[in-house]
mmCIF file of the N, C-alpha and C atoms, coordinates in Angstrom:
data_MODEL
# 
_entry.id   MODEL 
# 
loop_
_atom_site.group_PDB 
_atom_site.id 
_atom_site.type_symbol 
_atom_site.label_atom_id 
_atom_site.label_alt_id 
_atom_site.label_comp_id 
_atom_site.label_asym_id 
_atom_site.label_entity_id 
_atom_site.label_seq_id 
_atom_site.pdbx_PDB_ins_code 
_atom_site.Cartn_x 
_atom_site.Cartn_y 
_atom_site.Cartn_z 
_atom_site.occupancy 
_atom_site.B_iso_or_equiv 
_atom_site.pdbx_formal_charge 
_atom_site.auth_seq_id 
_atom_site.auth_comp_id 
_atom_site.auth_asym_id 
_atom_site.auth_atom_id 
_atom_site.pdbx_PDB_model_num 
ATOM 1   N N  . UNK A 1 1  ? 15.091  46.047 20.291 1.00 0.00 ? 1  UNK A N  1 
ATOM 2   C CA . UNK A 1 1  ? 14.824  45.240 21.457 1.00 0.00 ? 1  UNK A CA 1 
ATOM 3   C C  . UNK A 1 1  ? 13.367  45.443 21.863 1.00 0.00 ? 1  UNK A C  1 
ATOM 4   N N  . UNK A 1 2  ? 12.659  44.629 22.159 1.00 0.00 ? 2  UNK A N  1 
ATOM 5   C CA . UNK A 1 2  ? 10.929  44.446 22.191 1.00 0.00 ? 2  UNK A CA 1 
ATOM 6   C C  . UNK A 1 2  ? 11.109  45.238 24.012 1.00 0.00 ? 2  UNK A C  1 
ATOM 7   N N  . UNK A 1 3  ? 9.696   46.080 24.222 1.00 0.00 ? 3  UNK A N  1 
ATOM 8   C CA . UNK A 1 3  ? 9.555   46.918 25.583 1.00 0.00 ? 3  UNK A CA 1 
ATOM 9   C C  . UNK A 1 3  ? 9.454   45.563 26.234 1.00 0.00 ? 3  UNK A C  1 
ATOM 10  N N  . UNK A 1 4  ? 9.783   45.561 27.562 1.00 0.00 ? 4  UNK A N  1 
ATOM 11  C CA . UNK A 1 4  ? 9.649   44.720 28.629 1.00 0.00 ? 4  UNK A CA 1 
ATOM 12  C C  . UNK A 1 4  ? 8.353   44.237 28.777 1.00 0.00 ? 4  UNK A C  1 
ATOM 13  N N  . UNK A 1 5  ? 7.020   45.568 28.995 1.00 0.00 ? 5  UNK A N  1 
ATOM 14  C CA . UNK A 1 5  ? 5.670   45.400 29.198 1.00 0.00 ? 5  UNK A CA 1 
ATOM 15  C C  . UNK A 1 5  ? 5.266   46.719 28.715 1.00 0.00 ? 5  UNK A C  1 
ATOM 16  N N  . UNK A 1 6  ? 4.270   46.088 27.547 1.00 0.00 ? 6  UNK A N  1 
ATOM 17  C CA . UNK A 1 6  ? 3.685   47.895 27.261 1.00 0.00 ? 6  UNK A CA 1 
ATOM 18  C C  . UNK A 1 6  ? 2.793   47.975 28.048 1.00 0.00 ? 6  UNK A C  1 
ATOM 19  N N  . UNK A 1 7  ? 2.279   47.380 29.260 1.00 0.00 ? 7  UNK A N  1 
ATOM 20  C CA . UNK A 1 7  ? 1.541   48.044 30.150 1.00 0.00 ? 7  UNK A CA 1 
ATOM 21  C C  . UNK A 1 7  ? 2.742   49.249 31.076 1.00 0.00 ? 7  UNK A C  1 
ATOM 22  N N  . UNK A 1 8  ? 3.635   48.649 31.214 1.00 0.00 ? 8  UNK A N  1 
ATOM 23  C CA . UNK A 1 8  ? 4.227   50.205 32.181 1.00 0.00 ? 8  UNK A CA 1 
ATOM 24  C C  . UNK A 1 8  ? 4.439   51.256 31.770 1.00 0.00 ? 8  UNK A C  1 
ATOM 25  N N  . UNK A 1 9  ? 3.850   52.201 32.374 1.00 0.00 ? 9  UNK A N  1 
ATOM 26  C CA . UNK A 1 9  ? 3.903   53.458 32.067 1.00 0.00 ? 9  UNK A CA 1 
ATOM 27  C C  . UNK A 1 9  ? 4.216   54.563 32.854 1.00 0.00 ? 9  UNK A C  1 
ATOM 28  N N  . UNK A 1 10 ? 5.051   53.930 34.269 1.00 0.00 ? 10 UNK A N  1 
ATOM 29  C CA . UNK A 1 10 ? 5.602   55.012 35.235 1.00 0.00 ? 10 UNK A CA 1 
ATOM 30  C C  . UNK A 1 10 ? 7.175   54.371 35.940 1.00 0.00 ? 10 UNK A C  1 
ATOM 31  N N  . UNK A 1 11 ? 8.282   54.870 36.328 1.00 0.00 ? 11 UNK A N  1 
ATOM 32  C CA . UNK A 1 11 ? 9.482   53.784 36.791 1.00 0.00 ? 11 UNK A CA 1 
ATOM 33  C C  . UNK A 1 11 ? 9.195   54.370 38.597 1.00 0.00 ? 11 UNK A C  1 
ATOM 34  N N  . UNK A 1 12 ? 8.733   53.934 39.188 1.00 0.00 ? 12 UNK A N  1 
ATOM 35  C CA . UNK A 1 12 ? 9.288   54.470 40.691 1.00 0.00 ? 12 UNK A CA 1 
ATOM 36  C C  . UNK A 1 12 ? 10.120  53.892 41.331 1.00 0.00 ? 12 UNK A C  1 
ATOM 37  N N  . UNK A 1 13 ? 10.524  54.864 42.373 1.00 0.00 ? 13 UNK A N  1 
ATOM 38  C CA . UNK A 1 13 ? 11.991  54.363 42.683 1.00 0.00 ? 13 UNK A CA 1 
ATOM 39  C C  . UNK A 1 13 ? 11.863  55.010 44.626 1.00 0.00 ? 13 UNK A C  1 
ATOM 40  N N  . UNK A 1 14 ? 12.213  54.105 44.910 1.00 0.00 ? 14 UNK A N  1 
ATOM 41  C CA . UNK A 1 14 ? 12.158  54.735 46.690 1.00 0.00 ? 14 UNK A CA 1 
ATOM 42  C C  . UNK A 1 14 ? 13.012  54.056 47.063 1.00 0.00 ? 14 UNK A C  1 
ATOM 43  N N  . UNK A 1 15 ? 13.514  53.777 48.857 1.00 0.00 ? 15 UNK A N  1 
ATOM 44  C CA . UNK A 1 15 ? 14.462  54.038 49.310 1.00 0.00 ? 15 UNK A CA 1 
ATOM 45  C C  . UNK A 1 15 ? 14.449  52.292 49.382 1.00 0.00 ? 15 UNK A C  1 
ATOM 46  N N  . UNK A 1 16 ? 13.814  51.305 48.985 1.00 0.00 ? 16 UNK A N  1 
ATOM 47  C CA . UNK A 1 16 ? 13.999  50.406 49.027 1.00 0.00 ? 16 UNK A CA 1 
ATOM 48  C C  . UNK A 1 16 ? 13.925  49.264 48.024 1.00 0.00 ? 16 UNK A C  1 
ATOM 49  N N  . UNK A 1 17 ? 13.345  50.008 46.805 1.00 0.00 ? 17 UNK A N  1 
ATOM 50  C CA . UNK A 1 17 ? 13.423  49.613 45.572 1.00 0.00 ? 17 UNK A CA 1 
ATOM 51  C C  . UNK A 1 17 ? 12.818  50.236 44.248 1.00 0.00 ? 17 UNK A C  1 
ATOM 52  N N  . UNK A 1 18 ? 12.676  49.638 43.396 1.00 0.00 ? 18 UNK A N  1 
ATOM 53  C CA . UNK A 1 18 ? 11.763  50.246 42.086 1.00 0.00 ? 18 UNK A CA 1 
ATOM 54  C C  . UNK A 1 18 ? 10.742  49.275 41.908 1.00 0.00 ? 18 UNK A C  1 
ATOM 55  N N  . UNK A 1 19 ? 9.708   50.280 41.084 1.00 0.00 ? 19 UNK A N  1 
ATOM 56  C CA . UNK A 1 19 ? 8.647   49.310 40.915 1.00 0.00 ? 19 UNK A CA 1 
ATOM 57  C C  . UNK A 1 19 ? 8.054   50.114 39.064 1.00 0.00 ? 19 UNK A C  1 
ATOM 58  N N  . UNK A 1 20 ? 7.937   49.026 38.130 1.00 0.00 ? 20 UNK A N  1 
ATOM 59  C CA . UNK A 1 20 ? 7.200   49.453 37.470 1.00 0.00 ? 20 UNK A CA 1 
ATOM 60  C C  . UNK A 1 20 ? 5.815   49.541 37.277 1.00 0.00 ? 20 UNK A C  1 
ATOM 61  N N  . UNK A 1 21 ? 5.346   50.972 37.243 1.00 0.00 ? 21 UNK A N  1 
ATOM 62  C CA . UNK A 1 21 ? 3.630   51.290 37.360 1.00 0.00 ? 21 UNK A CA 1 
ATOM 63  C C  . UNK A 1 21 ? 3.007   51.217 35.914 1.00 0.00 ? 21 UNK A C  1 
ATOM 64  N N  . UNK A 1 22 ? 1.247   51.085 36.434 1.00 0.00 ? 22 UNK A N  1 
ATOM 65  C CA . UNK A 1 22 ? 0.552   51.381 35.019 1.00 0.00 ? 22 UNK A CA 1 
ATOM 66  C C  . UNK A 1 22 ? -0.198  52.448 35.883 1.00 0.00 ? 22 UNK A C  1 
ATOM 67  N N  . UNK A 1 23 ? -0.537  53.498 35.017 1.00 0.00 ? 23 UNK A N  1 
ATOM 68  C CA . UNK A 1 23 ? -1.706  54.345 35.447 1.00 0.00 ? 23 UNK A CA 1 
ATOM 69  C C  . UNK A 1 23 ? -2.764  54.117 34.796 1.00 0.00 ? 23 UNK A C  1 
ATOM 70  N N  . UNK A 1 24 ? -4.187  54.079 35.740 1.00 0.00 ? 24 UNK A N  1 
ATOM 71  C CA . UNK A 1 24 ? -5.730  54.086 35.159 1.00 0.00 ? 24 UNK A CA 1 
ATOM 72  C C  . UNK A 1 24 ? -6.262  54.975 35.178 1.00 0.00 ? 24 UNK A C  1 
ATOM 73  N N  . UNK A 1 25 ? -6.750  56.289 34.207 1.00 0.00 ? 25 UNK A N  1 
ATOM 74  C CA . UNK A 1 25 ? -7.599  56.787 34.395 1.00 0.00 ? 25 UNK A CA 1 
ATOM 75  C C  . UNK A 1 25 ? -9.068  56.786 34.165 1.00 0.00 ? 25 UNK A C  1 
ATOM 76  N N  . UNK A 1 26 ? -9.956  57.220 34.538 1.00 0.00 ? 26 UNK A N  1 
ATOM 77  C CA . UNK A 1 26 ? -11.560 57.180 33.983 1.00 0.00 ? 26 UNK A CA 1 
ATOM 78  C C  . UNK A 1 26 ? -12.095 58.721 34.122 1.00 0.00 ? 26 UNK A C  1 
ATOM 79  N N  . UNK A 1 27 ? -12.974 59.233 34.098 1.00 0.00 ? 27 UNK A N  1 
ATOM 80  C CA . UNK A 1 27 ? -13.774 59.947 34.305 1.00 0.00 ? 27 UNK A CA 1 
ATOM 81  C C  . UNK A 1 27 ? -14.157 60.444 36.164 1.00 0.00 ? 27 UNK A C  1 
ATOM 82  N N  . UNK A 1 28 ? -14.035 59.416 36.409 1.00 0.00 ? 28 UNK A N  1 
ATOM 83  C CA . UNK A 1 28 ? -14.378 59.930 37.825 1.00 0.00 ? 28 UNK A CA 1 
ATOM 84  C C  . UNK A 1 28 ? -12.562 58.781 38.962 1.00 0.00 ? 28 UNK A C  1 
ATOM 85  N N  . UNK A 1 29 ? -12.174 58.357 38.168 1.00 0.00 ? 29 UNK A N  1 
ATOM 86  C CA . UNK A 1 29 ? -10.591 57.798 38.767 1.00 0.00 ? 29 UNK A CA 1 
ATOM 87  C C  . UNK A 1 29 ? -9.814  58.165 38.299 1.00 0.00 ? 29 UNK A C  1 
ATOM 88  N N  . UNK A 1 30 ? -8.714  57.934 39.057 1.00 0.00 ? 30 UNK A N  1 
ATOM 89  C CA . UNK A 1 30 ? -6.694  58.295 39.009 1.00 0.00 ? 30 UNK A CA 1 
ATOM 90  C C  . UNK A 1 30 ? -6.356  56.788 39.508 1.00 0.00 ? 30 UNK A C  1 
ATOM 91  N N  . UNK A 1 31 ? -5.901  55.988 39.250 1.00 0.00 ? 31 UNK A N  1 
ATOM 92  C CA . UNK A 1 31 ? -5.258  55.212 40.335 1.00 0.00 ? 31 UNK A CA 1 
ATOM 93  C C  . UNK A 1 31 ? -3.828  54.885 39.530 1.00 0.00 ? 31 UNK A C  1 
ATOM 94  N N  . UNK A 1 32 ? -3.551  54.720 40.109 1.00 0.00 ? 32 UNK A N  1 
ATOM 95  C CA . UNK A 1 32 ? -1.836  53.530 39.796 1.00 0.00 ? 32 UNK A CA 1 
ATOM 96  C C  . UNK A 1 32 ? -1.612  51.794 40.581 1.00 0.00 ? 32 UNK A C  1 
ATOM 97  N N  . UNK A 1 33 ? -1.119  51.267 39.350 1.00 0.00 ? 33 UNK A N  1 
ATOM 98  C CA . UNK A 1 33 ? -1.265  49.915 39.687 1.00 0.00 ? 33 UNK A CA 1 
ATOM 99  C C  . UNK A 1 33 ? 0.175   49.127 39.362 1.00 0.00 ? 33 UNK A C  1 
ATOM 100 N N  . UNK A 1 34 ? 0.753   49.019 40.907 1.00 0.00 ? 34 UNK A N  1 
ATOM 101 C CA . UNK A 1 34 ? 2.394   48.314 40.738 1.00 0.00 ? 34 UNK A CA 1 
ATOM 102 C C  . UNK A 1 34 ? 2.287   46.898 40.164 1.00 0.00 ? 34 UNK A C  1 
ATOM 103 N N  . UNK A 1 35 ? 3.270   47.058 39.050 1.00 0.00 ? 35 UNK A N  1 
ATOM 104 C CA . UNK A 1 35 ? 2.954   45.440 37.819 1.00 0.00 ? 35 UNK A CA 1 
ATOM 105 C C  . UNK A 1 35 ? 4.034   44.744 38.493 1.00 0.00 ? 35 UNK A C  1 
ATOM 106 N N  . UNK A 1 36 ? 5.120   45.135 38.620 1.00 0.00 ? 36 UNK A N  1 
ATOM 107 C CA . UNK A 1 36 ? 6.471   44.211 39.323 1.00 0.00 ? 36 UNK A CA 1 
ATOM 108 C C  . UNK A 1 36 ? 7.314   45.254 39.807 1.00 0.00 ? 36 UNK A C  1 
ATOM 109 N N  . UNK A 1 37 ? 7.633   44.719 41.208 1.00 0.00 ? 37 UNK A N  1 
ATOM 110 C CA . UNK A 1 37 ? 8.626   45.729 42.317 1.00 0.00 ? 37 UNK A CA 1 
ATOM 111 C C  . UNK A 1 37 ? 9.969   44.560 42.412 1.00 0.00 ? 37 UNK A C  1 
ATOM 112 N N  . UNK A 1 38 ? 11.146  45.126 42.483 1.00 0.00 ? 38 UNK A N  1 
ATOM 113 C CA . UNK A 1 38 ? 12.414  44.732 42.263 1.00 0.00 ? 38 UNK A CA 1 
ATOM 114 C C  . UNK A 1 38 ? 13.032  45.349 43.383 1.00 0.00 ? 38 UNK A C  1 
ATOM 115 N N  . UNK A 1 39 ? 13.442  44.586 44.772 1.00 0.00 ? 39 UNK A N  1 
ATOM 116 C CA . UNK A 1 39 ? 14.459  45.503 45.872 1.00 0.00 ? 39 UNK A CA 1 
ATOM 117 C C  . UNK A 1 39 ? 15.901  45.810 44.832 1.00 0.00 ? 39 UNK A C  1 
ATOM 118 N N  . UNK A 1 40 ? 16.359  46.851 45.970 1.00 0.00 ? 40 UNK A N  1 
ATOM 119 C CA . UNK A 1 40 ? 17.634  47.443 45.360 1.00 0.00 ? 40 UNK A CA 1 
ATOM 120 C C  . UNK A 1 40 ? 18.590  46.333 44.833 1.00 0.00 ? 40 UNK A C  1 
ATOM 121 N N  . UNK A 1 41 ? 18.378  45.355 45.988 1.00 0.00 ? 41 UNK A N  1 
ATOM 122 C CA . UNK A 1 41 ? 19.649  44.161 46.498 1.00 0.00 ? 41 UNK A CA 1 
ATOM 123 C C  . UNK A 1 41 ? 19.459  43.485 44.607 1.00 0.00 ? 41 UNK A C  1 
ATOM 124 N N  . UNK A 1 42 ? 18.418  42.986 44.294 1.00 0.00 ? 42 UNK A N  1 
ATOM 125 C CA . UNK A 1 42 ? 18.468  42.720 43.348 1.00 0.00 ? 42 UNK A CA 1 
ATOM 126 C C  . UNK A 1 42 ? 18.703  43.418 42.009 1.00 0.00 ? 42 UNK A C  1 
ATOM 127 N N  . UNK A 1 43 ? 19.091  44.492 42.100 1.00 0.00 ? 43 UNK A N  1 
ATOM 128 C CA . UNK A 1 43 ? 20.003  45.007 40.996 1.00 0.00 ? 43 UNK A CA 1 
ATOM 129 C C  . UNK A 1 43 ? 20.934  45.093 40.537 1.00 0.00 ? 43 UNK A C  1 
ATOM 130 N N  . UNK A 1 44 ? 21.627  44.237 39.125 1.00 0.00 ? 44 UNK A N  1 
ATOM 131 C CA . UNK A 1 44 ? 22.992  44.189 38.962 1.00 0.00 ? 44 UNK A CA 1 
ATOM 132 C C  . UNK A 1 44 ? 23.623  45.485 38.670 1.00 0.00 ? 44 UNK A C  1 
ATOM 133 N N  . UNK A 1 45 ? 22.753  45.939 37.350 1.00 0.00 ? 45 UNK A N  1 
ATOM 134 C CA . UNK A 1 45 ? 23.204  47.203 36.617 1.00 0.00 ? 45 UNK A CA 1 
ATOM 135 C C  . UNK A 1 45 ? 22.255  47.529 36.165 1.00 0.00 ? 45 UNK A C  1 
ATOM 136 N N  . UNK A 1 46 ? 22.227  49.011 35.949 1.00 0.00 ? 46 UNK A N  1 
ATOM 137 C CA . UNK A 1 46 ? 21.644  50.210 35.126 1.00 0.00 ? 46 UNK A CA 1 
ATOM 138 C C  . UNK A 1 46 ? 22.732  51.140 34.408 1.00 0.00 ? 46 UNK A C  1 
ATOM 139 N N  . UNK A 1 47 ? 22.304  50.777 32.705 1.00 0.00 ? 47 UNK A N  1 
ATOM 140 C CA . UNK A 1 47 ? 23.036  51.427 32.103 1.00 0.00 ? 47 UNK A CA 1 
ATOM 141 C C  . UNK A 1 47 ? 21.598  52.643 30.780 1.00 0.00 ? 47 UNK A C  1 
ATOM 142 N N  . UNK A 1 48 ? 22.130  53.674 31.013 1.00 0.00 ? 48 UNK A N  1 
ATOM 143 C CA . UNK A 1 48 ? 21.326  54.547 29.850 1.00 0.00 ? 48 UNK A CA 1 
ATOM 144 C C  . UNK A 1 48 ? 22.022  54.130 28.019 1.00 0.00 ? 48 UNK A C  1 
ATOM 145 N N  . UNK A 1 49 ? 21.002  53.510 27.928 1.00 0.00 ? 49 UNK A N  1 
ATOM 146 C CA . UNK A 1 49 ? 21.190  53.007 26.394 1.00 0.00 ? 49 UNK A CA 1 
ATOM 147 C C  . UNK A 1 49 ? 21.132  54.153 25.003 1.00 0.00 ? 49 UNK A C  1 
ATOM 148 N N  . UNK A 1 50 ? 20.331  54.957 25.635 1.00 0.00 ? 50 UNK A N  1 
ATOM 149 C CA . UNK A 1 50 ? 20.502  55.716 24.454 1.00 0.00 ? 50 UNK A CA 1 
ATOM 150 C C  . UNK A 1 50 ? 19.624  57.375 25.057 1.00 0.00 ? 50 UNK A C  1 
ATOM 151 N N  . UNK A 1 51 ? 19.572  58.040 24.586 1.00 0.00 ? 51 UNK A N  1 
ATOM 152 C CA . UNK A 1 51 ? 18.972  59.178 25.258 1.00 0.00 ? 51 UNK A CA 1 
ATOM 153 C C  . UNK A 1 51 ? 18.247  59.348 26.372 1.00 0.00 ? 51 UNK A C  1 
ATOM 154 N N  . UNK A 1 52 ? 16.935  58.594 26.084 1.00 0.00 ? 52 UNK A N  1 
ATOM 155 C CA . UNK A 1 52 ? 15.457  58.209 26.257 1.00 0.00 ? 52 UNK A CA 1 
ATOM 156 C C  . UNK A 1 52 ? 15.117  57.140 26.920 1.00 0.00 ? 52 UNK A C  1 
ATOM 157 N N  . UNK A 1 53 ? 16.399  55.630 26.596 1.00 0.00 ? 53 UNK A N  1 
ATOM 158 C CA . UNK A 1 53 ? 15.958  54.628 27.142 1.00 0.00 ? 53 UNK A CA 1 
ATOM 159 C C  . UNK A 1 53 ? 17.043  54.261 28.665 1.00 0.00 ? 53 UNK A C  1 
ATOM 160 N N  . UNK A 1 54 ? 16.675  53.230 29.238 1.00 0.00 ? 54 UNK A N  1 
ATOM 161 C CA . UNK A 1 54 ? 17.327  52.805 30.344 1.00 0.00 ? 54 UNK A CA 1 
ATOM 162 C C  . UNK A 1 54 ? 17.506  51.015 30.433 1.00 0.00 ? 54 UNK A C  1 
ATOM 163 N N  . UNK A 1 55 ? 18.167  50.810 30.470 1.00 0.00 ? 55 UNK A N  1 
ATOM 164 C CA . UNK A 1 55 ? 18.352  48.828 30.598 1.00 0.00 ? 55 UNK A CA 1 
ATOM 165 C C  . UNK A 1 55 ? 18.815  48.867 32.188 1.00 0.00 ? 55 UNK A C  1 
ATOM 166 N N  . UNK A 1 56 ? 17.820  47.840 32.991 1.00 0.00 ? 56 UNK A N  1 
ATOM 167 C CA . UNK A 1 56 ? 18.017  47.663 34.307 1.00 0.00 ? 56 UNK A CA 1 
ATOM 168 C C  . UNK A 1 56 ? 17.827  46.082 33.915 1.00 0.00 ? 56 UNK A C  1 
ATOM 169 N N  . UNK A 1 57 ? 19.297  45.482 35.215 1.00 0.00 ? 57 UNK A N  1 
ATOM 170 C CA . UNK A 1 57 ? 19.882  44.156 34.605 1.00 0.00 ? 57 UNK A CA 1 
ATOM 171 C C  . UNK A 1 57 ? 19.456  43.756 36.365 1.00 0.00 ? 57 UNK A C  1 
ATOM 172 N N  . UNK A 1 58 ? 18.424  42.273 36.486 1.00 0.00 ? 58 UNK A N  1 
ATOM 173 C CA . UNK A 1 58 ? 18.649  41.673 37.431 1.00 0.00 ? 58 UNK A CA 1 
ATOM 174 C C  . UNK A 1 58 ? 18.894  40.083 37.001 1.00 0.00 ? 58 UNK A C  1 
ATOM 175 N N  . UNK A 1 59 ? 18.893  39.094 38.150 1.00 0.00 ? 59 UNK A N  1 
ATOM 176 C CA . UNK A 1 59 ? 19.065  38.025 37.821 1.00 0.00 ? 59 UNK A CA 1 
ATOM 177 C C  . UNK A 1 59 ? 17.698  37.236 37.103 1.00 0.00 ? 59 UNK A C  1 
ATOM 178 N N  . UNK A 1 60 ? 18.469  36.773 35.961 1.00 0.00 ? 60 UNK A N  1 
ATOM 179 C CA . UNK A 1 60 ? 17.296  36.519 35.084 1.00 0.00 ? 60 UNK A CA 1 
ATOM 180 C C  . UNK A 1 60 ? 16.476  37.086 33.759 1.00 0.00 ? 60 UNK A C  1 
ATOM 181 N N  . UNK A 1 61 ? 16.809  38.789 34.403 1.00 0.00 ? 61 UNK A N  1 
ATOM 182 C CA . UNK A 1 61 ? 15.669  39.576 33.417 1.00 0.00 ? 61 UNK A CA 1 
ATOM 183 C C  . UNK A 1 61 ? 17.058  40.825 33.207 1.00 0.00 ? 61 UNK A C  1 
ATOM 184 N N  . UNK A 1 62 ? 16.527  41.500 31.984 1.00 0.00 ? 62 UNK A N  1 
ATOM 185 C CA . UNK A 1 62 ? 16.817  42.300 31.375 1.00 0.00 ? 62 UNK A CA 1 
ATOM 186 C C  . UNK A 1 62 ? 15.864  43.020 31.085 1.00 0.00 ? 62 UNK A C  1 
ATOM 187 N N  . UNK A 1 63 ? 15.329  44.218 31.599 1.00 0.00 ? 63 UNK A N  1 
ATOM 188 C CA . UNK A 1 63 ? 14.550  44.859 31.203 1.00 0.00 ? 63 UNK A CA 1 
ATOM 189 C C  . UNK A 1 63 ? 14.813  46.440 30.837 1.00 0.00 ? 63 UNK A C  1 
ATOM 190 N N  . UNK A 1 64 ? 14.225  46.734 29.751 1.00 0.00 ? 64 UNK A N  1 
ATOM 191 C CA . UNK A 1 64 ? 14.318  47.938 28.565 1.00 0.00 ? 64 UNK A CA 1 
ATOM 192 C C  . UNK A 1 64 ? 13.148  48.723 28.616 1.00 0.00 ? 64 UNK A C  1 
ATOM 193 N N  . UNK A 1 65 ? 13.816  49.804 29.234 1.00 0.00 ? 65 UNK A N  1 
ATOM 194 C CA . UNK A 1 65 ? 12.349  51.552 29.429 1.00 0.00 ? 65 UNK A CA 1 
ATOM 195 C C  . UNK A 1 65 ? 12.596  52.147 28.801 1.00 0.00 ? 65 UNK A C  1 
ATOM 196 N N  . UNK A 1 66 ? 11.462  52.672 28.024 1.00 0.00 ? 66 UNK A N  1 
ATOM 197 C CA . UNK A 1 66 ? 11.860  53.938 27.096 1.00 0.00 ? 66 UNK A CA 1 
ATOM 198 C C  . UNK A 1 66 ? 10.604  54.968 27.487 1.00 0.00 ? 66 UNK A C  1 
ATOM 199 N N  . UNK A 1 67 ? 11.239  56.135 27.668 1.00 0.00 ? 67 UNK A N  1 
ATOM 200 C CA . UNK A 1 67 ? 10.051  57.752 27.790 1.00 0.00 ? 67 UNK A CA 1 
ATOM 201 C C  . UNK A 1 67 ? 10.752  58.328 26.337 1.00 0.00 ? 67 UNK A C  1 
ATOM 202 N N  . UNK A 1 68 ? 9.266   58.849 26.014 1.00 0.00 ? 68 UNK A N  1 
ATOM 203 C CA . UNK A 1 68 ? 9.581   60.415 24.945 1.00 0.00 ? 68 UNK A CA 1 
ATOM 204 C C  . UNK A 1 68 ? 9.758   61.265 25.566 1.00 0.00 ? 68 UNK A C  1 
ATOM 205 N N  . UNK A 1 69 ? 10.009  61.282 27.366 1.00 0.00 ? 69 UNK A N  1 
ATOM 206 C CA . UNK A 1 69 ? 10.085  62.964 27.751 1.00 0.00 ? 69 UNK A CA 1 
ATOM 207 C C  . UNK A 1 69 ? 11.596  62.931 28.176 1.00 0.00 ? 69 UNK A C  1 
# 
């Protein structure tokens, strides 16, 4: 199954939804940059697909995370 966005590279999650992040670093920056935030309400399901990965199901999208950690 193809990654959702190989720009994300962080899942956050707070009391009102998730958002997938990219982090920038440089030499003299840190920042983080939210690519798409999803409220709770819009979540059908989250199922762990396999060790490593996660499938979060809203209306419309299917999207597939995978960490090596």
């Amino acid at each position: 199954m193809p990654k959702y966005n190989d720009n994300v590279q962080m899942l956050g999650i707070s009391h009102s939804g998730v958002r997938l992040i990219k982090r920038t670093r440089t030499s003299t920056t840190d920042t983080l940059q939210v690519i798409e935030t999803f409220l709770l309400e819009e979540i059908l399901h989250v199922s762990n697909v396999r060790v490593h990965t996660i499938d979060i199901r809203i209306p419309g999208k299917r999207i597939t995370l995978h960490s090596h950690r």
